[in-house]
N, C-alpha and C positions, 0 to 999 in steps of 0.2 A: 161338229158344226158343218152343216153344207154348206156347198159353195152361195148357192141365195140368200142362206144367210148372215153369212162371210160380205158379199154386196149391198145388206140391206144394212148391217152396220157400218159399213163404211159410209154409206151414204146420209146416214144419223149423224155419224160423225162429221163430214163435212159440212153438212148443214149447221148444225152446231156451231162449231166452229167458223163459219162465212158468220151467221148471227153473233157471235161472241164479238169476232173481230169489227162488223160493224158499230158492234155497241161500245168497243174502247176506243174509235175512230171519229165517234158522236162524241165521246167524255173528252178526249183528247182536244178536237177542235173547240167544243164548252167553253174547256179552261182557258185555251187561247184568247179566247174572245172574252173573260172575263177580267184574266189579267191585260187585255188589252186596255179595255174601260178604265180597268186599277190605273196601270201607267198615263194615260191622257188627261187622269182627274188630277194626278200627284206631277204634271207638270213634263212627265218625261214622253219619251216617243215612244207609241200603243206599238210598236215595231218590237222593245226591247222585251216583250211577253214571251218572243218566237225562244229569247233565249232560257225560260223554262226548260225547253228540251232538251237542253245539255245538262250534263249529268250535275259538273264541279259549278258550274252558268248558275245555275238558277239560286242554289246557297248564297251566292254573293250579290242576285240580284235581291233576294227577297230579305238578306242585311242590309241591304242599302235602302231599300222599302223603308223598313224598319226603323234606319238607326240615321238614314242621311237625313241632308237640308232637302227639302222637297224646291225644287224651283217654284212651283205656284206659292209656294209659301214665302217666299225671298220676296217674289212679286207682291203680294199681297200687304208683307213688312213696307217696302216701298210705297207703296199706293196712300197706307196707312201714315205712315210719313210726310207725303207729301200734303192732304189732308188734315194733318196738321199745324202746317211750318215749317215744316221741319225738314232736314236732310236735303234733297236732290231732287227735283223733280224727274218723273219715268216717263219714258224710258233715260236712260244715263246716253249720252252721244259722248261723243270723246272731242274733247278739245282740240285743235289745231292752233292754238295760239303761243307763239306767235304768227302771223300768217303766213303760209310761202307764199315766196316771189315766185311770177308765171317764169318759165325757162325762156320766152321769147321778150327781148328788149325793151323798153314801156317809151310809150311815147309821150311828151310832154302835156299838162292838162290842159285843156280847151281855153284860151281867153277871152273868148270872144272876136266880132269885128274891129280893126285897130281905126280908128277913122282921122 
């Protein structure tokens, strides 16, 4: 093999390869952005997609897909609830009752003019 053609494969090859790699770099960001859509509709944050790219991440993410309570779905229970009578109205606020006292000293309530 000459050496031209020792260069001309190398350059087959790189090309190749810059083309390969762009196309798992395309499939790569795809997925991202599908499972982002997944997580946004199922309630969680299109952020948690990014954890696909970890190797042990994404097994645990896509059981949890799978097998969890979806938050929109919690909500939707709720809504569906409320809609009927039933349960709590949504969102749930948390109680403070009994109420606290202000830290600064109360002043007596208004009587009026004494005349």
């Amino acid at each position: 093999m000459s050496e031209s053609e020792a260069q001309q494969l190398g350059a087959i090859i790189a090309a190749s390869s810059l083309i390969i790699g762009l196309i798992a770099l395309a499939a790569t960001v795809f997925g991202i952005f599908i499972y982002w859509k997944i997580f946004s509709k199922a309630g969680y944050s299109g952020a948690m997609s990014l954890l696909m790219l970890v190797p042990i991440a994404n097994i645990v993410v896509i059981c949890m897909l799978a097998f969890g309570n979806w938050p929109i779905l919690q909500e939707l229970e709720q809504l569906r609830a409320q809609v009927r009578g039933g349960g709590q109205p949504f969102p749930q606020q948390p109680s403070f009752y009994p109420p606290q006292q202000p830290p600064y000293p109360q002043q007596p309530p208004y009587q009026g003019p004494r005349y």
